[in-house]
Structures are given as structure tokens and as C-alpha cells.
N, C-alpha and C positions, 0 to 999 in steps of 0.2 A: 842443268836445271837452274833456272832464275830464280833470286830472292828477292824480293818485293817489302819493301819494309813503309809500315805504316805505321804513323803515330798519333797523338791526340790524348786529349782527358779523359772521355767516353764518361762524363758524369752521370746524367740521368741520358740513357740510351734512348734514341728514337729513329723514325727508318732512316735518318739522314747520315745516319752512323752505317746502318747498314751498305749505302747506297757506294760509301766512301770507301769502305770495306772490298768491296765487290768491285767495283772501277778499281781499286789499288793493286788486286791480284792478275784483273785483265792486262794489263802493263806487260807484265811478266810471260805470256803465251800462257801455250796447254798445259806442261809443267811444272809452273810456276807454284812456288813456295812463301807465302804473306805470313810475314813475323810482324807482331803489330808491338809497339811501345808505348805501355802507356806512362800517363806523365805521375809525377810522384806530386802528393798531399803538396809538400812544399812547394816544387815548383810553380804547379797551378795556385797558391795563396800568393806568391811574389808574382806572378802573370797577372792576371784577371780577377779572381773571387777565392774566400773557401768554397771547397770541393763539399756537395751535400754527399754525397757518396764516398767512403773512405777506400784509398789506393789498392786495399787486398779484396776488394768486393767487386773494383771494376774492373780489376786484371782476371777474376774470378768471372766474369759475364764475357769478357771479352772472348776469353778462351773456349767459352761453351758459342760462339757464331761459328754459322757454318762457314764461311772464308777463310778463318782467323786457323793457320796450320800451328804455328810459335804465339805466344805471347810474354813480353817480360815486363816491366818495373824499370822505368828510366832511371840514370844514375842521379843522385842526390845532388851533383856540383858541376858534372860535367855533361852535357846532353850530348857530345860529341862520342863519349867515352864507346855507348853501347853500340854506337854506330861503325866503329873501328870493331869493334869484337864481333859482330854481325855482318861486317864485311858486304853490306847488299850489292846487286845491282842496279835498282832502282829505289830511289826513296819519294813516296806517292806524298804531298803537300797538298791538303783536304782544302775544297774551294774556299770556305771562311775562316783559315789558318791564314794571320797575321803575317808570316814569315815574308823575311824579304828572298826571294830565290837566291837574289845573286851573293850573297851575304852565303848563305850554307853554302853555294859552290865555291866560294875563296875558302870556306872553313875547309871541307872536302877536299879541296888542292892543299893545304898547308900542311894536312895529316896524311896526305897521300893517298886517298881515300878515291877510289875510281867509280864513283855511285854516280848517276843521272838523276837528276832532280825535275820532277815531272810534278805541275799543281794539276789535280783532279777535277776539272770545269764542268761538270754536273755537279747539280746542287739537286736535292727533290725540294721545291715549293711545296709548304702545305701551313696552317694558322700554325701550328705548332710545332717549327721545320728546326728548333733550336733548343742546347739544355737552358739557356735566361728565358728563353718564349715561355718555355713550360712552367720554370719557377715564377716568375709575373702572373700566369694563369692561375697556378695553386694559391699566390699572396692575396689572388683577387676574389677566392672561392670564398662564400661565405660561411664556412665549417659551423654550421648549429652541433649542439651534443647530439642531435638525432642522426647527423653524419657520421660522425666521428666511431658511433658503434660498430658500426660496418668494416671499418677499418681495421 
């Protein structure tokens, strides 16, 4: 059996996470096994943004997709850490993940780490294909209080 390891923030989930999800596990054949990692509060604040969604809530949604067999909590210092302890054979690089390939495969050679590094070149297109699309949509909403009740 394959293990297929995906990772990412999964902030505000939208089908593009799914899309990522699902290609990551194809990788892997009929048997394949998708441990997905997601990234910890801190990480993604030193990254790109605060995280609207806190770390125990998206590894909590991650694990409720249907693809997602494992899910864990990336390590706090070391992103290579869980990657050694999960031993994959492939590790699935989401089409609008920054990563340089070849950079994780010198990492992976130096830890001795015998994982294939594969970016996932489907993306779904759609107005709201991203979690910043969707937070720019909500800052541009014009919330009256007669919205807000519903809420």
C-alpha cells in the first residue's frame, strides 16, 4: 500500500481543497493511503497571513473529507520532522503551493527520506477558487444588522 501525503493550511475550505485532496490520493493507485498535514497557527502567521480558522478546527474538517484516511498537526519548528515519521511514498505539492520542488527533494535526500515529490497541476477555476478570494469577498460584503441576524 502507498502513502500519499498532502499538506496545506485548509483555512476557509473550498472545492479547490477538495479537488487537491482527491488528485493527491490518485498518485498513490487503488490502495492508496492520503495522510494529509496540516500546517500549524504559527506556521501559516510566519508564511502568508493569520489563519481565520484556528489549527484544531481545520485538522477537525480535514479529517471529516471523504479522501483524507490520516490527518495530523504539522510540527511547530520543523516541517520535515512529520515527514520522516510518516515515511510517504509520495508527497502531492497543491498547484498554488509556493514550494520550490527541488528544494524539498535536496531536503528529502539529506534526511534520507525516499518520497517522490509530485505538484498537482489541476487547479478547479471558479470566482471564489481561493481562501484570500473568499476573505476579499466577505470584506467587500456589505453586512447591514439585518444580515448579520441570520448569521
Amino acid at each position: 500500500m502507498k502513502v500519499v501525503m498532502a499538506t496545506g493550511t485548509f483555512d476557509i475550505l473550498h472545492p479547490g481543497h477538495g479537488l487537491y485532496l482527491e488528485e493527491s490520493k490518485k498518485l498513490g493507485g487503488k490502495d492508496c493511503k492520503l495522510v494529509v498535514i496540516v500546517a500549524r497557527d504559527s506556521t501559516v502567521r510566519d508564511r502568508k497571513r493569520i489563519p481565520i480558522i484556528d489549527e484544531n478546527q481545520r485538522l477537525e474538517m480535514i479529517k471529516m473529507l471523504k479522501p483524507v484516511d490520516k490527518a495530523y498537526l504539522g510540527h511547530k519548528t520543523d516541517m520535515f520532522k512529520i515527514v520522516e515519521e510518516i515515511n510517504p511514498d509520495i508527497i502531492a505539492i497543491g498547484s498554488d503551493q509556493s514550494f520550490n520542488l527541488e528544494n524539498i527533494k535536496n531536503q528529502l535526500e539529506k534526511r534520507n527520506i525516499e518520497a517522490e515529490v509530485i505538484r498537482i497541476s489541476d487547479y478547479r477555476k471558479a470566482k471564489l477558487d481561493s481562501t484570500c478570494k473568499i476573505i476579499r469577498k466577505i470584506k467587500q460584503t456589505d453586512f447591514e444588522e439585518k444580515n448579520l441576524k441570520d448569521c
